[in-house]
N, C-alpha and C positions, 0 to 999 in steps of 0.2 A: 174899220175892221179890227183896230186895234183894243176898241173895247167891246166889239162882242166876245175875244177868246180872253179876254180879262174875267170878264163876267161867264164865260166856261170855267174858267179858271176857277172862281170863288165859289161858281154855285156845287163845282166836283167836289172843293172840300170842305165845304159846308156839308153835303152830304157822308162825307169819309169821316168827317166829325161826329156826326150823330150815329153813325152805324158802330163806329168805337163805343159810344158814349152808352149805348142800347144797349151792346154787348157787358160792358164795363157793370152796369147797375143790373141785369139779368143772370150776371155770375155764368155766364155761356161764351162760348168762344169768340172771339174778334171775328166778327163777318166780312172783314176788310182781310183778312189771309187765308179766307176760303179761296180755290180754283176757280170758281164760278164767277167769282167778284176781279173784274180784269176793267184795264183802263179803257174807256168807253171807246169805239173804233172812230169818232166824230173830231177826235183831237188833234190835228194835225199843224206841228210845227215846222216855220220854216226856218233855216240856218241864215243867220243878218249878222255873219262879223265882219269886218273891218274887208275883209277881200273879197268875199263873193257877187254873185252879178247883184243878188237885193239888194245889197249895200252900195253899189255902183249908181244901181236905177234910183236907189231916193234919192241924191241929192244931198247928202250931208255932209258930204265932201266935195272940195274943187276938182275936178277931174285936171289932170297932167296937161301942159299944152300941148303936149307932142298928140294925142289922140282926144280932137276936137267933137262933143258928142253930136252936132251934125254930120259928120264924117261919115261916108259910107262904107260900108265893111270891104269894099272891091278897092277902093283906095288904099284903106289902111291896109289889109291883108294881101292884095295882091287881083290883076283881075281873072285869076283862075277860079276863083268865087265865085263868078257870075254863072258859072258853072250848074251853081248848086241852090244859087239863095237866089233872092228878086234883086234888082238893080239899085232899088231906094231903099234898102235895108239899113237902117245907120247901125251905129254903135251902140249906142243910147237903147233904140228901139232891138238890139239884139241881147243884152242885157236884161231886158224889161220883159223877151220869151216867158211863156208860160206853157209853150209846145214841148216841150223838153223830158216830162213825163207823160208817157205814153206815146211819144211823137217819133219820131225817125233819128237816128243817132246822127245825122246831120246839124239836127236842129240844137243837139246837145252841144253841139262840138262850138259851134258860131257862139253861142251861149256863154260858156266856160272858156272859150279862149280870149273871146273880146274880156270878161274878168281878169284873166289873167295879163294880157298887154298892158292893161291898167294896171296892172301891182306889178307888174317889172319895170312900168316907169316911173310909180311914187312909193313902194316899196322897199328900201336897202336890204336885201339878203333873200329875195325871193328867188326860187330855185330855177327859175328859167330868164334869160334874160330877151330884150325884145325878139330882137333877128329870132332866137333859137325857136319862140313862138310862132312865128309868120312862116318863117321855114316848117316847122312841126305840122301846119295846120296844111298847109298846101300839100305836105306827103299825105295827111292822113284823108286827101278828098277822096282815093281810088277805089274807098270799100266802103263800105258800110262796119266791118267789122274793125276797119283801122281808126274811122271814125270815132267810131264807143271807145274803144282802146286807146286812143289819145285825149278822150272827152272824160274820162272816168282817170288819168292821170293829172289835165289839168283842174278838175271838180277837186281832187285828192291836195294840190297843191295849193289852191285857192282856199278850203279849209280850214289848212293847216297853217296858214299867213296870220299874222297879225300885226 
């Protein structure tokens, strides 16, 4: 995957280069700061820093011993989860969601909080510490709207980490 949006990547501005380059030798406006000319809707990037679940799910860090990524989310989290998610859901495999856009703010919340227990136990200065997470996520099962509202706080914290 990583080199098909490489090669989006080159062939957009191999393109942006010659519509400059057209404009440039035509003595006519740059067609590149027309309205019309907008970044193709195909280009879609994901965020892979140092905290968020992508960066969890590759692998290119040790994950913490404290949360073992065969671990099931109903262990780590509490079994009021079972609640809401499947039984075999690990950590690992909540991380790795890709239900999370366009899916239920449930699916968001399991997603971004399992990132975040991971960065309050290998992260120094991350703004939540474990407990406060595991406690956070069991208040926010009761709604759907407490859900997104605490899924959209730790997404925001998770971001903002490095």
């Amino acid at each position: 995957m990583g080199i098909q949006v490489l090669c989006l990547v080159v062939c957009y501005l191999l393109v942006d280069a010659r519509l400059g380059a057209a404009a440039a030798s035509s003595g006519k406006e740059d067609l590149r700061s027309s309205p019309d000319m907008r970044m193709p809707g195909y280009l879609y990037i994901r965020t892979t820093g140092r905290c968020t679940p992508q960066f969890w799910s590759s692998g290119r860090e040790p994950w913490p011993n404290m949360v073992p990524q065969d671990s099931s989310i109903s262990k780590i989290f509490g079994s009021r989860l079972l609640e809401r998610y499947e039984p075999g859901l690990t950590v690992l495999e909540a991380t790795q969601r890709n239900d999370d856009i366009g899916g239920t703010a449930f699916s968001k919340l399991v997603k971004q909080s399992s990132a975040a227990l991971l960065n309050a136990y290998s992260r120094p200065g991350f703004p939540y510490s474990a407990w406060e997470i595991k406690s956070l996520v069991l208040e926010a099962l009761v709604s759907e709207e407490a859900a997104a509202s605490q899924a959209e706080e730790f997404e925001h914290a998770n971001g903002a980490c490095d």
